[in-house]
Structure formats: structure tokens, C-alpha cells
C-alpha positions in Angstrom: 49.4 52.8 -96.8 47.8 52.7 -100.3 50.6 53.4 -103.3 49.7 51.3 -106.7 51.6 54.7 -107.8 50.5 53.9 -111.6 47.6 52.0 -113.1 43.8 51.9 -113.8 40.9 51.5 -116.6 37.6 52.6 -116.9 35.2 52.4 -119.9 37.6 53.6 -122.0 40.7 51.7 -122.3 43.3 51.0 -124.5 44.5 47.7 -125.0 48.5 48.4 -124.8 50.2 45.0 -125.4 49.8 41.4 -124.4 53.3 40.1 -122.8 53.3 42.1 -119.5 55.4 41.8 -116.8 53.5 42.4 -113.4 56.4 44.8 -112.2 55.0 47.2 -115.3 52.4 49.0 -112.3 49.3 47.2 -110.3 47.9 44.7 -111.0 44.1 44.8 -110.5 42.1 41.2 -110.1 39.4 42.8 -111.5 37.1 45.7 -112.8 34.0 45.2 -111.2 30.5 47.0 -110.6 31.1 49.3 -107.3 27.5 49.1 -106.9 28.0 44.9 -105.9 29.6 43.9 -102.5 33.3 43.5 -103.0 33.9 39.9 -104.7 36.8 39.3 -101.9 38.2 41.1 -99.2 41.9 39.4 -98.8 44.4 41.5 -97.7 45.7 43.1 -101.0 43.2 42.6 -103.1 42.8 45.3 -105.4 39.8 45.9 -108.1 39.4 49.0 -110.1 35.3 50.2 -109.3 34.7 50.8 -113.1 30.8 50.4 -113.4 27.9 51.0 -111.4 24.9 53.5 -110.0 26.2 54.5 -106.4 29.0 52.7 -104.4 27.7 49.5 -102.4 28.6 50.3 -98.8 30.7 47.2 -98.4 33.8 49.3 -100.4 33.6 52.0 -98.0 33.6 55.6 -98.5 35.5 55.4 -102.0 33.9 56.7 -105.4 33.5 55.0 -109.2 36.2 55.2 -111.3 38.8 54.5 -108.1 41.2 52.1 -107.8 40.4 50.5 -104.7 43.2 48.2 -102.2 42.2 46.4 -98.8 44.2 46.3 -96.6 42.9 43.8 -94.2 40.2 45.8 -92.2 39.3 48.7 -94.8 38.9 49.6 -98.5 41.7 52.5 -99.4 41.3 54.3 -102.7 43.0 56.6 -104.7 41.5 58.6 -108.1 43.4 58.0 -110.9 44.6 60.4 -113.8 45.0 60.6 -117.4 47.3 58.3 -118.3 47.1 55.6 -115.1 48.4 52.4 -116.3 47.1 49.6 -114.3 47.2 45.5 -115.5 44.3 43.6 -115.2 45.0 40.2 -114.3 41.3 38.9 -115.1 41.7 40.0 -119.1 45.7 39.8 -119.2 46.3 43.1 -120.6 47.9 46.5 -119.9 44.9 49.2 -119.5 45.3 53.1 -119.6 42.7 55.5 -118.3 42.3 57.8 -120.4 40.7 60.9 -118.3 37.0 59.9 -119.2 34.5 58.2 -116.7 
């Protein structure tokens, strides 16, 4: 099951504040290039696929722009909205997608 329910960045983001709490919405490790093998594949892992030409087969059958989880044996996605809020733990900050690739 795949439910970060709020969060995600792409290249447009705002920076929101810099004290956050991890229990704010997911927390992503980082926002990579979808067109690269993932960087880990731990259970739980989740990176936002922000950059990139086409998807590297090692996510899966997701798209760029998705927030992507593993889950131990497969890469689950979901597309997020105007608005998402995700943290990303590699820049410590509080991102919003605003509705823009």
C-alpha cells in the first residue's frame, strides 16, 4: 500500500520554512533524476522523480514528476497535485508542488 497522502516538489518549489517536524507529510530522501537507476532500494525509501528524459527501467512503470515509495520488491507511485507538500530530508526544507512540471 502506497499513502504519503501529502507531499512533493518539482522544479518549481517553494521553500516553506526551516524547523519541520517529519510528522508535517513524507519525507522524501531525495529528488533525483528518474532517468538514473534508483540510488537505493530499501524498503521505504521514497524519492520524488523530479528531473530527467524517460524513466530508467529500474523505477518501474512510474512517470516524472511522481513521488515514488518501494516497498521491498517494487516501485509504487502516485502523481501529485497542486499544492502536495512533501519534506525533503537531503535539503531540510518543506517543498510544495505547485501544478507545474
Amino acid at each position: 500500500d502506497f499513502s504519503i497522502g501529502i507531499g512533493f516538489s518539482g522544479t518549481h518549489v517553494s521553500k516553506i520554512h526551516s524547523i519541520i517536524t517529519p510528522e508535517i507529510g513524507a519525507a522524501a530522501l531525495n529528488f533525483v533524476d528518474g532517468s538514473v537507476a534508483p540510488p537505493t532500494t530499501n524498503a521505504g525509501d521514497i524519492y520524488i522523480l523530479s528531473s530527467g528524459g524517460s524513466v530508467n527501467a529500474g523505477w518501474g512503470g512510474v512517470s516524472l514528476q511522481d513521488w515514488v515509495r518501494y516497498d521491498g520488491a517494487a516501485w509504487n507511485s502516485i502523481t501529485p497535485q497542486k499544492g502536495s507538500m512533501c519534506y525533503d530530508k537531503n535539503a531540510d526544507a518543506l517543498k510544495v508542488f505547485d501544478g507545474s512540471a
